[in-house]
Backbone as CSV, one residue per row, in Angstrom:
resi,resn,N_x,N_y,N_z,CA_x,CA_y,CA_z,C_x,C_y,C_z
1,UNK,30.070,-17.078,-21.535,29.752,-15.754,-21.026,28.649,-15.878,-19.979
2,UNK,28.672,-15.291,-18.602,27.914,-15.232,-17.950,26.702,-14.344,-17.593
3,UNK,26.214,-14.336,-17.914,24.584,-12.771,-17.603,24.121,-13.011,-16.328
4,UNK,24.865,-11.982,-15.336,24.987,-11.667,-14.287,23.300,-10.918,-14.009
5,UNK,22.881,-10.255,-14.968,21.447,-9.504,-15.055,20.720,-11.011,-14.787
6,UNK,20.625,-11.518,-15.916,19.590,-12.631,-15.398,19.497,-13.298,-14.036
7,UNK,20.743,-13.683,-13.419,20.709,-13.972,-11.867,19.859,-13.232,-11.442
8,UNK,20.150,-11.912,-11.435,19.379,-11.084,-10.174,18.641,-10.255,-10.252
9,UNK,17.659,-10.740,-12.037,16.940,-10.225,-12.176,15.809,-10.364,-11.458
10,UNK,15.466,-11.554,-10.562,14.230,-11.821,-9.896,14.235,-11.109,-8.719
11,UNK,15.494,-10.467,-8.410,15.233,-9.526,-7.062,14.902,-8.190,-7.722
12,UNK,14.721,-7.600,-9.060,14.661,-6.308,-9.523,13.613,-5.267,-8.587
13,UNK,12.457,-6.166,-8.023,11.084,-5.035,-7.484,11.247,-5.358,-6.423
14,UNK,12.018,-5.634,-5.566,12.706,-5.982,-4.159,12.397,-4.682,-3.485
15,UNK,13.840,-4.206,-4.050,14.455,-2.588,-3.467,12.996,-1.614,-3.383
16,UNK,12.369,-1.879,-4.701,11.401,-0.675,-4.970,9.978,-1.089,-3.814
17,UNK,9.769,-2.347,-3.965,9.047,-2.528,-2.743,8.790,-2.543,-1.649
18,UNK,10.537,-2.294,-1.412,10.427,-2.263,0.307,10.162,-0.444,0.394
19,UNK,10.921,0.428,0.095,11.397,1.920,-0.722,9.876,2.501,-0.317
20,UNK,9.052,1.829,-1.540,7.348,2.065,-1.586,6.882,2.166,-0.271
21,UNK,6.551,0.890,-0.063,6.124,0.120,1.200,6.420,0.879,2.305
22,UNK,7.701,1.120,2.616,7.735,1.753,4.017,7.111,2.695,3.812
23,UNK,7.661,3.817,2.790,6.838,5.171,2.424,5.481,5.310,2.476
24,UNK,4.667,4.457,2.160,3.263,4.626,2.307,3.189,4.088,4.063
25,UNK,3.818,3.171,4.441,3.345,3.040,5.770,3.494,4.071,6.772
26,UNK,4.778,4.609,6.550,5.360,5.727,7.283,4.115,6.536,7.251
27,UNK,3.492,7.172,6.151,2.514,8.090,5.889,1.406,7.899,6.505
28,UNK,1.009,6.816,6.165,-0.439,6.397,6.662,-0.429,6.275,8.370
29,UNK,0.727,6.013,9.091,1.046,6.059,9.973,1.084,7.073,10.818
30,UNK,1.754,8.727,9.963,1.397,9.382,10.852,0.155,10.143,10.788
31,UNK,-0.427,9.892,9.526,-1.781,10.463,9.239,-2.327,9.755,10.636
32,UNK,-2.896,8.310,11.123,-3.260,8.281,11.983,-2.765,8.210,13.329
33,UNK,-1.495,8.380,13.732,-1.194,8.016,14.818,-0.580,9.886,15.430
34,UNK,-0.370,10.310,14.746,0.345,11.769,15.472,-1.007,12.363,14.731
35,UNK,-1.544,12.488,13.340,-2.479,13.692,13.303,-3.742,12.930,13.698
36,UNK,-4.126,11.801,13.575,-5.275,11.480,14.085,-6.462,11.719,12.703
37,UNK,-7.230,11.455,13.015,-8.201,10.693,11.992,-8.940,11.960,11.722
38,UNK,-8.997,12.839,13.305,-9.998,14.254,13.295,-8.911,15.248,12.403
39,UNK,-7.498,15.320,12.573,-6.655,15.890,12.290,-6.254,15.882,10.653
40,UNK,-6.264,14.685,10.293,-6.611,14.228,9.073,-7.586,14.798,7.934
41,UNK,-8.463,14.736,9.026,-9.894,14.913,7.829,-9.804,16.660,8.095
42,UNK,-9.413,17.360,8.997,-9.431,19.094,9.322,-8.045,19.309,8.170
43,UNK,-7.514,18.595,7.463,-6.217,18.748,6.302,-7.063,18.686,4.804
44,UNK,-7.920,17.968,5.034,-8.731,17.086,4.082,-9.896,18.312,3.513
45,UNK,-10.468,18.987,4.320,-11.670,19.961,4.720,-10.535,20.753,3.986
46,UNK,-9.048,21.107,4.611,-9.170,22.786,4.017,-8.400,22.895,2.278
47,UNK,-8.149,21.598,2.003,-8.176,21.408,0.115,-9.294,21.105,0.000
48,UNK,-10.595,21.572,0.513,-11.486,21.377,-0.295,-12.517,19.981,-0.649
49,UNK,-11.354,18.935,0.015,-12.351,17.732,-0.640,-13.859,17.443,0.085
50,UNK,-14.390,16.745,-0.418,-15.985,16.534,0.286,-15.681,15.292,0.969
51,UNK,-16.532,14.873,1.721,-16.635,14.404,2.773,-15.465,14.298,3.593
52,UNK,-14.515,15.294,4.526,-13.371,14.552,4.529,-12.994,13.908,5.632
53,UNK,-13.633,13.932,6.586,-13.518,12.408,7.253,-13.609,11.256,6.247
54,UNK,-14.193,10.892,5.289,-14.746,9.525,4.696,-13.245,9.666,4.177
55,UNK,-12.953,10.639,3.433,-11.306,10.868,2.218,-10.474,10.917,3.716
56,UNK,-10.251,11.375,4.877,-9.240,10.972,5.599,-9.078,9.448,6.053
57,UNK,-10.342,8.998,6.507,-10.183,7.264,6.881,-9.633,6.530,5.330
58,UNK,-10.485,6.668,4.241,-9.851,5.814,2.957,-8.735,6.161,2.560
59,UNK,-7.929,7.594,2.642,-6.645,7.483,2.570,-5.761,6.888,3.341
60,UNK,-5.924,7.235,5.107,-5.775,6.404,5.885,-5.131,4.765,6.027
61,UNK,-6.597,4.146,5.401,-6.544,3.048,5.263,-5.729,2.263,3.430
62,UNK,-5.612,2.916,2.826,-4.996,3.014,1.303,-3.860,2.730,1.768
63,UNK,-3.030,3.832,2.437,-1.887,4.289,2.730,-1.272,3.009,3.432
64,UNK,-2.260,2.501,4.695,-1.338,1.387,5.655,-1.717,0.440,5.002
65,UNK,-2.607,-0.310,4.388,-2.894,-1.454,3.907,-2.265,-1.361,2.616
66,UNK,-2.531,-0.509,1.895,-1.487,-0.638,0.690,-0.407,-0.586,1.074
67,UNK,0.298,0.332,1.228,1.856,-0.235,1.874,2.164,-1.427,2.355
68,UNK,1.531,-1.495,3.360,2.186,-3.319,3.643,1.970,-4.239,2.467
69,UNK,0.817,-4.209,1.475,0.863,-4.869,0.485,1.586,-4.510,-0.174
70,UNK,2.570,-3.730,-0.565,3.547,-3.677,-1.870,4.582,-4.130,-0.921
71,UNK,4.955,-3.881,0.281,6.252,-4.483,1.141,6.242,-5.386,1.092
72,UNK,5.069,-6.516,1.308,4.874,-8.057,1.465,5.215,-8.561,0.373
73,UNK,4.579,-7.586,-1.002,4.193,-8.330,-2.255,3.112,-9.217,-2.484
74,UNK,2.462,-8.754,-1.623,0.484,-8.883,-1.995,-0.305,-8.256,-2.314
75,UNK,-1.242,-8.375,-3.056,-2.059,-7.517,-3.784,-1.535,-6.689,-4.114
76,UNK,-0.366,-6.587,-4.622,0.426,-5.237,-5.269,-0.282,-4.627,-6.533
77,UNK,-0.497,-5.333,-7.319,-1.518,-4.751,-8.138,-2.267,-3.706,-7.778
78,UNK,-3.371,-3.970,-7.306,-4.778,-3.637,-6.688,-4.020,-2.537,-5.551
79,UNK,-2.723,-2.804,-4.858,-2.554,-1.710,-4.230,-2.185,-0.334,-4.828
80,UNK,-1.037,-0.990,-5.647,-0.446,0.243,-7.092,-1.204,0.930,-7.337
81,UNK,-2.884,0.475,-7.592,-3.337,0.913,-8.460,-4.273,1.860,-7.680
82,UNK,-4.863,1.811,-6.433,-5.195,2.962,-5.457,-4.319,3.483,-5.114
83,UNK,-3.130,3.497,-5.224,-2.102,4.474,-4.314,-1.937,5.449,-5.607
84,UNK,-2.540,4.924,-6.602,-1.839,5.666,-8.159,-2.561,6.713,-7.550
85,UNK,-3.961,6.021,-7.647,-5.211,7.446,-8.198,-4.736,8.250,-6.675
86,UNK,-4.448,7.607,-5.733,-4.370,8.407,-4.536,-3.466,9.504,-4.916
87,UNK,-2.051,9.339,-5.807,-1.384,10.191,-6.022,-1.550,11.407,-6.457
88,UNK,-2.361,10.685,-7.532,-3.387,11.384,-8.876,-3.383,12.575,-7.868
89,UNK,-4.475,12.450,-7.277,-5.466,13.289,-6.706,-4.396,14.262,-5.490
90,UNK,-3.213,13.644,-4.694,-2.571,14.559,-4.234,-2.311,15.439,-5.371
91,UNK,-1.308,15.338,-6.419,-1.052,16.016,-7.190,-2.131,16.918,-7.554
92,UNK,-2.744,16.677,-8.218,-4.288,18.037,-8.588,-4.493,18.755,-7.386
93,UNK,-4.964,18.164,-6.587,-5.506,18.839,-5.061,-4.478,19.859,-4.037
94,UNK,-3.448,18.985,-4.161,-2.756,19.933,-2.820,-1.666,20.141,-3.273
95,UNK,-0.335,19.731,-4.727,0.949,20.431,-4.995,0.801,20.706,-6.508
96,UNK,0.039,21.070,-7.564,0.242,21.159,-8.213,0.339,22.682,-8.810
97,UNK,0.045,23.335,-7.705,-0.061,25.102,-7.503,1.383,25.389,-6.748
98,UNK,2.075,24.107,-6.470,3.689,24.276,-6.109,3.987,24.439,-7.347
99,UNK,4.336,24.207,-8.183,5.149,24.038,-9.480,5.781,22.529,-8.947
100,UNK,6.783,22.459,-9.776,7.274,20.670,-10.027,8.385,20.295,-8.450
101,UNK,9.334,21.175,-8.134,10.247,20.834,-7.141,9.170,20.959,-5.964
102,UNK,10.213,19.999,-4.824,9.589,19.498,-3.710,10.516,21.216,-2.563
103,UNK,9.854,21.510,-1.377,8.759,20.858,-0.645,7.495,21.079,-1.426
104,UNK,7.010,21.937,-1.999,5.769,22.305,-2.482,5.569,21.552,-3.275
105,UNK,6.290,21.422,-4.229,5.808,21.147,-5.644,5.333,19.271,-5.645
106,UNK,5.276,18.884,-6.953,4.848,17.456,-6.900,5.929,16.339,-7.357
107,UNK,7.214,16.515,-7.246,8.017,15.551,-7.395,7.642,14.646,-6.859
108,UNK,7.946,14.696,-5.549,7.718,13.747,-4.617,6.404,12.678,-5.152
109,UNK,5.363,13.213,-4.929,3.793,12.398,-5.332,4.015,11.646,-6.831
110,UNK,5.083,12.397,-7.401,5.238,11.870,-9.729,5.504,11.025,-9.285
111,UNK,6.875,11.147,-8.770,7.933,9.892,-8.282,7.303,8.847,-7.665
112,UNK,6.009,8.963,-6.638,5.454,7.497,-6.105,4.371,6.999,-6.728
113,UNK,4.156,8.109,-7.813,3.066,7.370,-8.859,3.414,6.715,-9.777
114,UNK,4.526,7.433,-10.100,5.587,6.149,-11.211,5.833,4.574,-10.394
115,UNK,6.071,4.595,-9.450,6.490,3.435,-8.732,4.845,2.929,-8.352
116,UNK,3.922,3.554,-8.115,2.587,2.467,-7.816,1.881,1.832,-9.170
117,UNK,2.434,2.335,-10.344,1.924,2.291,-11.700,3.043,1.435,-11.903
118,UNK,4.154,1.179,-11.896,4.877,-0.104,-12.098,4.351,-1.325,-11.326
119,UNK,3.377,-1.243,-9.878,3.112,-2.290,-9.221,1.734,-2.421,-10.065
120,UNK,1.245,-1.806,-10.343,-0.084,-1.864,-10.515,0.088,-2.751,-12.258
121,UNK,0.743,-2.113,-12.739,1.084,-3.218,-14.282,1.652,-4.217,-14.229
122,UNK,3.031,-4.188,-13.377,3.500,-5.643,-13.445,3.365,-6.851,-12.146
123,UNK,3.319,-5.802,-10.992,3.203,-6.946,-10.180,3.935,-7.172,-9.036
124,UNK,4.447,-7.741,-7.938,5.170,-7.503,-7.077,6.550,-7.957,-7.442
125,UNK,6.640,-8.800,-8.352,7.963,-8.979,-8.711,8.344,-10.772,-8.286
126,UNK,9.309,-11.240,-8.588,9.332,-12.805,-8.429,9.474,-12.952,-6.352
127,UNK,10.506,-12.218,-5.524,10.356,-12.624,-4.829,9.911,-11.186,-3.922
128,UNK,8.262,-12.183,-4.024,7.347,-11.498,-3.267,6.793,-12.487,-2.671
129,UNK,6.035,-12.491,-1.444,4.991,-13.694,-1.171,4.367,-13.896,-2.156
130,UNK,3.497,-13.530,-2.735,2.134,-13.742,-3.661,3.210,-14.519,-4.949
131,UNK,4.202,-14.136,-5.170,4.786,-15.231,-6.521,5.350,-16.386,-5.563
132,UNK,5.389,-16.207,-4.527,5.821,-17.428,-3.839,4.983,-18.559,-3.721
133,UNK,3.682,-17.868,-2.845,2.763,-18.799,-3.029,2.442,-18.938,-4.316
134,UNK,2.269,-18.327,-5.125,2.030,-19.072,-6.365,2.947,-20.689,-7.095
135,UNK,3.972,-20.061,-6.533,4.824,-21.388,-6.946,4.647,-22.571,-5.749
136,UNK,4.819,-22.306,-5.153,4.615,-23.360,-4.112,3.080,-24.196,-4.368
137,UNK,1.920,-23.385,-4.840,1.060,-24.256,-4.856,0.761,-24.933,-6.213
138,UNK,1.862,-24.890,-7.163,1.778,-25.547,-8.360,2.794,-26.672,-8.290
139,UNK,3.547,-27.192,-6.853,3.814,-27.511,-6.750,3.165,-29.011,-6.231
């Protein structure tokens, strides 16, 4: 009997990483490149948060650097795990006075917190760089 699962189980966080990955880059992308950093933080100001230039650049920077790290499969952990709380905090802050369906609501943000909380526990998955290099240098 053959277990077709086990073959291709090492591509399982593939799909979800690339999926992630673009999604946060896309974001972080147009946060700075069409709204701009001033534009950003004037989004930031009217939910309320404090400082929000400082919360527009660190989301900003969350958004593109984490993303490429869950696409690459580096520091996926450590990225998961700021993009979580980043979620966190969309959710409380700006859709949770939507109710649950999207555009308003917080599907959207559950749905990428479930997926940064799978990177953030398990990891980027076997073929990622970071398990690559890992194998390669136990080699």
């Amino acid at each position: 009997m053959i277990h077709t699962g086990a073959r291709f189980a090492k591509w399982g966080m593939l799909p979800l990483r690339i999926v992630v990955g673009l999604v946060f880059l896309m974001h972080g992308g147009q946060k700075l490149f069409v709204f701009g950093l001033s534009g950003t933080a004037d989004i930031m100001g009217k939910l309320g948060l404090p400082l929000p230039l400082v919360a527009a650049a660190v989301v900003i920077a969350v958004e593109l650097l984490g993303g490429l790290a869950i696409l690459l499969g580096v520091f996926a952990r450590l990225a998961g795990a700021l993009l979580a709380f980043e979620m966190v905090v969309a959710i409380l802050v700006a859709r949770l006075a939507g109710g649950f369906f999207a555009p308003y609501g917080y599907e959207f943000e559950l749905t990428l917190l479930g997926a940064c909380l799978t990177f953030a526990l398990n990891g980027p998955g076997q073929m990622s760089a970071e398990e690559i290099w890992h194998r390669s240098s136990k080699v």
